[in-house]
N, CA, C and O atoms as a GROMACS GRO file, in nm:
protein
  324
    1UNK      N    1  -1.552  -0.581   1.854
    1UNK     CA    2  -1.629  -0.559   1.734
    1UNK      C    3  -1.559  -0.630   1.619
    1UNK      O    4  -1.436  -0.638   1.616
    2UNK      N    5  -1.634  -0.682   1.528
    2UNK     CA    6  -1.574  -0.791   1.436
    2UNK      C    7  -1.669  -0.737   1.287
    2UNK      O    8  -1.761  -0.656   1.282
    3UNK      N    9  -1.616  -0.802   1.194
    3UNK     CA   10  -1.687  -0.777   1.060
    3UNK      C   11  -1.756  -0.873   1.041
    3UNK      O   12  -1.707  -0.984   1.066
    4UNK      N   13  -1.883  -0.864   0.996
    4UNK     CA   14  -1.980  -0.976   0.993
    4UNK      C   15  -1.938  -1.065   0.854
    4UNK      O   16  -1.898  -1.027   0.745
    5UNK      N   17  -1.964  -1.199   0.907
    5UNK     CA   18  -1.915  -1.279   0.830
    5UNK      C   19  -2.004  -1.294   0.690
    5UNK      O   20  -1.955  -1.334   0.584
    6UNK      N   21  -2.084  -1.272   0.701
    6UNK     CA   22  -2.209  -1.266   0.606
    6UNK      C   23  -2.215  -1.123   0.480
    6UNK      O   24  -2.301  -1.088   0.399
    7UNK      N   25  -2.092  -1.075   0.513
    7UNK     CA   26  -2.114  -0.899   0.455
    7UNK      C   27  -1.922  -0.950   0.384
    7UNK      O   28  -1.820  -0.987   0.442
    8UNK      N   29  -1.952  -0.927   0.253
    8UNK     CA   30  -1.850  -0.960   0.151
    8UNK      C   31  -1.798  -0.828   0.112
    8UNK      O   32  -1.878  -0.736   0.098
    9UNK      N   33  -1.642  -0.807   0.086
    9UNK     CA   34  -1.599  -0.628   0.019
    9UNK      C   35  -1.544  -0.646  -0.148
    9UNK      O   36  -1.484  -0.753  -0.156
   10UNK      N   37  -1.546  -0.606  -0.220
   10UNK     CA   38  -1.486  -0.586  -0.335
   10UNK      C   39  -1.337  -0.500  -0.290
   10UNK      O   40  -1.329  -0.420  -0.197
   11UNK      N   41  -1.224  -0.539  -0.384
   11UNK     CA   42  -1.112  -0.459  -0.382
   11UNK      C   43  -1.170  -0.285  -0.406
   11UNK      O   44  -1.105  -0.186  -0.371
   12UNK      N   45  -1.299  -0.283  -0.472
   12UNK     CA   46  -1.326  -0.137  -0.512
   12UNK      C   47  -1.462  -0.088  -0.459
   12UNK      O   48  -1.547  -0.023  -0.521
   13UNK      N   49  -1.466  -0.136  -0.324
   13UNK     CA   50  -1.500  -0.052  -0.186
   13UNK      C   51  -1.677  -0.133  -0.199
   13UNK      O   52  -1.742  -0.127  -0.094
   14UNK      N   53  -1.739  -0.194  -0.306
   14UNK     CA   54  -1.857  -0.255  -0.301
   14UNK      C   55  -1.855  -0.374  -0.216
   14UNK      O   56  -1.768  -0.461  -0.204
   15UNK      N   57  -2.005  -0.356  -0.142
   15UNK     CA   58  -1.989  -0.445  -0.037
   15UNK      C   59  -2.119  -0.484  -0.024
   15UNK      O   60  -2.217  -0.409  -0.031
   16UNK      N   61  -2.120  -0.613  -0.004
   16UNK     CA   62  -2.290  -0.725   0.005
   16UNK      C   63  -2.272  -0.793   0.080
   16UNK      O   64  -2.180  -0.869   0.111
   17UNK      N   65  -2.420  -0.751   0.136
   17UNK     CA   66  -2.445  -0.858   0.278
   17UNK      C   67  -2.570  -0.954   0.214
   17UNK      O   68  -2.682  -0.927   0.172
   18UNK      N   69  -2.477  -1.102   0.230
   18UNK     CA   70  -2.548  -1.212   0.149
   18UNK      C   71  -2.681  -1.267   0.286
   18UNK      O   72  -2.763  -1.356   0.306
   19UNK      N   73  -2.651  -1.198   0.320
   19UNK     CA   74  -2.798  -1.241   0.411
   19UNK      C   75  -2.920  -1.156   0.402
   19UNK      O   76  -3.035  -1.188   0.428
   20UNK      N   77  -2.868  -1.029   0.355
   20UNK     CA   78  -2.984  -0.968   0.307
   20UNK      C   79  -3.029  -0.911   0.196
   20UNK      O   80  -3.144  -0.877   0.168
   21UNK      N   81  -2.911  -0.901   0.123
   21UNK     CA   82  -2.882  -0.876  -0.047
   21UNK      C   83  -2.855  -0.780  -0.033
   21UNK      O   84  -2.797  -0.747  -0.136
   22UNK      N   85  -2.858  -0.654   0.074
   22UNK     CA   86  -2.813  -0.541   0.092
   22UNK      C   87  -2.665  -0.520   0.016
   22UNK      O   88  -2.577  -0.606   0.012
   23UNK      N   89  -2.658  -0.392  -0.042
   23UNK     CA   90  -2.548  -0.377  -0.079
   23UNK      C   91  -2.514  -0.231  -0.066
   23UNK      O   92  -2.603  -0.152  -0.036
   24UNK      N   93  -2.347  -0.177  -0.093
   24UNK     CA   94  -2.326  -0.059  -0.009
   24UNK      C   95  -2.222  -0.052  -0.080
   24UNK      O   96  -2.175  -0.147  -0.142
   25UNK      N   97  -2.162   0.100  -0.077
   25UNK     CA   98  -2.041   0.146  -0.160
   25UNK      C   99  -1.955   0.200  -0.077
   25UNK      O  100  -2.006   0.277   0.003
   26UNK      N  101  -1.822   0.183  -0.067
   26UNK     CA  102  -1.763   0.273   0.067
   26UNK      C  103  -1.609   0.327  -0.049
   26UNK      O  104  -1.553   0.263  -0.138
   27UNK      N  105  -1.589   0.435  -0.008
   27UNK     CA  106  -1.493   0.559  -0.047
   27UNK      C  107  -1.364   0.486   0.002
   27UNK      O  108  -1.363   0.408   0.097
   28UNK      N  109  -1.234   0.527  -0.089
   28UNK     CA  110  -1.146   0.458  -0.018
   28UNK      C  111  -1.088   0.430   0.115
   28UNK      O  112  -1.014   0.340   0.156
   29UNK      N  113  -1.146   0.544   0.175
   29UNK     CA  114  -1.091   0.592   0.283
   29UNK      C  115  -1.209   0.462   0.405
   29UNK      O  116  -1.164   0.396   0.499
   30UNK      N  117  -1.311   0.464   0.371
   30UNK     CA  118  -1.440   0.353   0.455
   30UNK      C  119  -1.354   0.223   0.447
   30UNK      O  120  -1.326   0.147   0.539
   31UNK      N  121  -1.301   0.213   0.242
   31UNK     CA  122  -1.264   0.020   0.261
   31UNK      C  123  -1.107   0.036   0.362
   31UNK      O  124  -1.066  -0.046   0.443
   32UNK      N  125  -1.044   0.167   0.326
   32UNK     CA  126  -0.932   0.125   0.388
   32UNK      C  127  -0.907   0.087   0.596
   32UNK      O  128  -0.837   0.010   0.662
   33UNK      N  129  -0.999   0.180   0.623
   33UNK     CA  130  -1.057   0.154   0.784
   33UNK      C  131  -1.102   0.024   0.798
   33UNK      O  132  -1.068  -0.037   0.899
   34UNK      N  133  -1.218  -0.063   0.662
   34UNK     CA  134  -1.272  -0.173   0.738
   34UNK      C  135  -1.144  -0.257   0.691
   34UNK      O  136  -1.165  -0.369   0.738
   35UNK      N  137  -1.013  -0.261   0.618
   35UNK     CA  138  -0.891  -0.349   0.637
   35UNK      C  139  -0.856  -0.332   0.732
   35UNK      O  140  -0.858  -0.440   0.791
   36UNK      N  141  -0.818  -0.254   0.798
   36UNK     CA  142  -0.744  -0.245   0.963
   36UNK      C  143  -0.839  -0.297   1.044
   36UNK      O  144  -0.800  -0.317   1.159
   37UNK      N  145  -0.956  -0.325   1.020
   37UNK     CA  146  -1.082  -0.382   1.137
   37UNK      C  147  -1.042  -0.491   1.111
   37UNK      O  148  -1.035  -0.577   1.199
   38UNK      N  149  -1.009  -0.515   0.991
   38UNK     CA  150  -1.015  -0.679   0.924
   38UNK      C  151  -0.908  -0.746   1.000
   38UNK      O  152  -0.912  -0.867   1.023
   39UNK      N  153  -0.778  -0.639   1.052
   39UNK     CA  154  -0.639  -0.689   1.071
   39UNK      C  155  -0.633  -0.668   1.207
   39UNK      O  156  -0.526  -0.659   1.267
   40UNK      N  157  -0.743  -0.659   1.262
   40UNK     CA  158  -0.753  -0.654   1.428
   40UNK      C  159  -0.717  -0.551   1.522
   40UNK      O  160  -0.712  -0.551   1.644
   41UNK      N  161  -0.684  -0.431   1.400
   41UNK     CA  162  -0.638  -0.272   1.472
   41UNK      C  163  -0.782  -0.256   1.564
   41UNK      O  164  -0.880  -0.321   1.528
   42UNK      N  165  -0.791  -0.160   1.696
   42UNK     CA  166  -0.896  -0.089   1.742
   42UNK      C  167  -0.879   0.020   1.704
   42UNK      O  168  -0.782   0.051   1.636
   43UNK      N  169  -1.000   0.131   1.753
   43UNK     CA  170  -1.018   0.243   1.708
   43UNK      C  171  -0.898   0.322   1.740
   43UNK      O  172  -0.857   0.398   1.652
   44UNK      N  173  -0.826   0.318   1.868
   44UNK     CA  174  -0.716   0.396   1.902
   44UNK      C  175  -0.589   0.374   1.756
   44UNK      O  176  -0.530   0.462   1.693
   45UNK      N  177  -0.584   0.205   1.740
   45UNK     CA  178  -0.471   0.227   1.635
   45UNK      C  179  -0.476   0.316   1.523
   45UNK      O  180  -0.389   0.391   1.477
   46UNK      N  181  -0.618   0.292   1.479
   46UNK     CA  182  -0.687   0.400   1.331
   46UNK      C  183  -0.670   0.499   1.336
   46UNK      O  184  -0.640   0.570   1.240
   47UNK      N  185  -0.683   0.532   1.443
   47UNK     CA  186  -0.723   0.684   1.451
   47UNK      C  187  -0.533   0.715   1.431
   47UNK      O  188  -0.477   0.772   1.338
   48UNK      N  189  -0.473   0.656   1.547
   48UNK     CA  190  -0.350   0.674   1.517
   48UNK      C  191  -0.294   0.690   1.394
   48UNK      O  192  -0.242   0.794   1.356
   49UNK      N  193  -0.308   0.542   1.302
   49UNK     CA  194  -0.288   0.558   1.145
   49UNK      C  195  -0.324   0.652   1.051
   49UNK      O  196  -0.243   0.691   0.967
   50UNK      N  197  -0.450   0.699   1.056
   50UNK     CA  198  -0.519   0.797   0.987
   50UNK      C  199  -0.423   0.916   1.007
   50UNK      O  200  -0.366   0.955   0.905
   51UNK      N  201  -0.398   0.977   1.116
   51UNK     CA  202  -0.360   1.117   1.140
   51UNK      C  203  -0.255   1.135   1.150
   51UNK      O  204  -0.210   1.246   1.177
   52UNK      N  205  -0.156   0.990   1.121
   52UNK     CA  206  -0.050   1.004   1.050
   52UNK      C  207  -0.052   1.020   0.889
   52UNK      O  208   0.015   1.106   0.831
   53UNK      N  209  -0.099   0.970   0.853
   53UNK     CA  210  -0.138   0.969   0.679
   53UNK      C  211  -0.188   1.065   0.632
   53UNK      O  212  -0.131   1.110   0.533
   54UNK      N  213  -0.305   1.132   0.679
   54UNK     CA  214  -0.368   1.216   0.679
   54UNK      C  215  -0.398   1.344   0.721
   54UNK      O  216  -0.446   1.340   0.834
   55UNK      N  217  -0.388   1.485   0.664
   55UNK     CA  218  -0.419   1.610   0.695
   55UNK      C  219  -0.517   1.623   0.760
   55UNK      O  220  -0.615   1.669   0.702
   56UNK      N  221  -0.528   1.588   0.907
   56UNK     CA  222  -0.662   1.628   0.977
   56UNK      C  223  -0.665   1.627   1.083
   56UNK      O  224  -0.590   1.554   1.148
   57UNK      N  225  -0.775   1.730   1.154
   57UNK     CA  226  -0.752   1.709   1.314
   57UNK      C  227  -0.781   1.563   1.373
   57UNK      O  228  -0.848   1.471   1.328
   58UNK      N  229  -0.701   1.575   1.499
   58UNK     CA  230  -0.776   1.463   1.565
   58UNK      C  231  -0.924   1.495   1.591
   58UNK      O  232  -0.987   1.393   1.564
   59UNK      N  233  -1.007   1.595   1.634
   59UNK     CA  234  -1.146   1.614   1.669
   59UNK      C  235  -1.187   1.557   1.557
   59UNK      O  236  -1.231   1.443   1.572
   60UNK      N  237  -1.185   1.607   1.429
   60UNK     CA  238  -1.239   1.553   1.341
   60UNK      C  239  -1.264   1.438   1.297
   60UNK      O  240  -1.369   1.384   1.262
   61UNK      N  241  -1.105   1.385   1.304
   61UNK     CA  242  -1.099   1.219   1.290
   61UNK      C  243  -1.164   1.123   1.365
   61UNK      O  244  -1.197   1.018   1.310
   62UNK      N  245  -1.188   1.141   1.477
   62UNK     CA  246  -1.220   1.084   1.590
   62UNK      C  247  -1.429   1.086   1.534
   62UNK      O  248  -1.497   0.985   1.516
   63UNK      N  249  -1.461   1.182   1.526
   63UNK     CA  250  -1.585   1.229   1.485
   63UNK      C  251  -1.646   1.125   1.402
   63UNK      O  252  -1.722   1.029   1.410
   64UNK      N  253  -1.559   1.209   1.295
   64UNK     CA  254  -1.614   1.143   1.164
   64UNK      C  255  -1.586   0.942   1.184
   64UNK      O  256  -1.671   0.868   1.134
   65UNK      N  257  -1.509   0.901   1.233
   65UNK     CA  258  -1.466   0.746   1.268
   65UNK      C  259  -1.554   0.698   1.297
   65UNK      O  260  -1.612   0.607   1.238
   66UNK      N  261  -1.597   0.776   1.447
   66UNK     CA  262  -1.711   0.728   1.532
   66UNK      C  263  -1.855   0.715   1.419
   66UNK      O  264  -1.909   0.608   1.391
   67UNK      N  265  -1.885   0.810   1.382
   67UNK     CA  266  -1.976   0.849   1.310
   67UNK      C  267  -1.996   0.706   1.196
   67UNK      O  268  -2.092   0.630   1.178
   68UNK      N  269  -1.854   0.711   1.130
   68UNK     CA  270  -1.858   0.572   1.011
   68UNK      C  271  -1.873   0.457   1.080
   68UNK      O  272  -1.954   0.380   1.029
   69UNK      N  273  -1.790   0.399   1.240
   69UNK     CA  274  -1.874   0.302   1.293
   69UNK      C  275  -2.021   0.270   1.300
   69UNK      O  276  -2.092   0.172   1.278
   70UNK      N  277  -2.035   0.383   1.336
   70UNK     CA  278  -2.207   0.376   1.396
   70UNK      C  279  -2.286   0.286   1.275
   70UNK      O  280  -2.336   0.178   1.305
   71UNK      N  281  -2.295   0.334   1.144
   71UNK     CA  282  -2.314   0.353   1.015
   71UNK      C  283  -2.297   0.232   1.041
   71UNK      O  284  -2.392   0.173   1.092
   72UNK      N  285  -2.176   0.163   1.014
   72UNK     CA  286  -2.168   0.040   1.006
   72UNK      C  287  -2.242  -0.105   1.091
   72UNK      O  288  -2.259  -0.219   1.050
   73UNK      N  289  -2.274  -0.039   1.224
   73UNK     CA  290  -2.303  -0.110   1.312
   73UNK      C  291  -2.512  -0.114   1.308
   73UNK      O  292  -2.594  -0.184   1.368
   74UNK      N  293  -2.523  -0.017   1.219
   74UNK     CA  294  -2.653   0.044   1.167
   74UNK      C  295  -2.665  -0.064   1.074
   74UNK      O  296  -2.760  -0.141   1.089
   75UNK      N  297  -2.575  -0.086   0.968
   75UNK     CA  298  -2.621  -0.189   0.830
   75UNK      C  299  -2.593  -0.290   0.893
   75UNK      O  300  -2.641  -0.385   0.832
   76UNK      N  301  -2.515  -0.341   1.030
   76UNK     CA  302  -2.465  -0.466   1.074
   76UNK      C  303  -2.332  -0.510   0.988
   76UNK      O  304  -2.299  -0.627   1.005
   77UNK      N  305  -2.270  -0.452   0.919
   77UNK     CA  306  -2.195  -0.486   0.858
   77UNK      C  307  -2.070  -0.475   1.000
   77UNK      O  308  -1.981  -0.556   0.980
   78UNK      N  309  -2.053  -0.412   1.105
   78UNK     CA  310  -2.007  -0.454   1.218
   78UNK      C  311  -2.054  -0.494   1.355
   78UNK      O  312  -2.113  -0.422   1.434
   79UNK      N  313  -2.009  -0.654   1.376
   79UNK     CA  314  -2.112  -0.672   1.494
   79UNK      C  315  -2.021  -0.750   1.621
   79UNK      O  316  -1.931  -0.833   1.612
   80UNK      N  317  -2.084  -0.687   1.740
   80UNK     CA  318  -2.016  -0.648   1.871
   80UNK      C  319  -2.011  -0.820   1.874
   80UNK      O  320  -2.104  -0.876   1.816
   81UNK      N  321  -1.931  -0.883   1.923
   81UNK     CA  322  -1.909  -0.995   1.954
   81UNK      C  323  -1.837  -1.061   2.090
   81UNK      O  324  -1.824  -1.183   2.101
   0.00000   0.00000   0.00000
């Protein structure tokens, strides 16, 4: 899974996909996941990273991750390659 080349981020989580003018806002926590996508982590590393950093279960993390992929793979802003 790769970040579509066509889908641009702002340092402050705004994000446009110049192919469709679509545009989207992501929480720090969304831009900071799609940098580790950016840096070639998989989901196992994230999840790893996250629940070190972060107060939370793994069920949850894992959940909610999956869940923000999907999302992403929904706007195309991530595409299986």
């Amino acid at each position: 899974m790769k970040i579509n080349k066509k889908v641009a981020f702002s340092e402050t989580g705004f994000v446009y996909d110049t192919s469709t003018g679509d545009s989207y806002s992501l929480n720090p926590i969304g831009l900071e996941i799609i940098e580790y996508l950016r840096k070639g982590k998989d989901l196992d590393d994230i999840i790893k990273i996250l629940l070190e950093k972060y107060e939370v279960s793994k069920t949850v993390l894992e959940k909610s991750l999956n869940d923000f992929i999907s999302s992403l793979r929904t706007f195309k802003i991530l595409i299986d390659e």
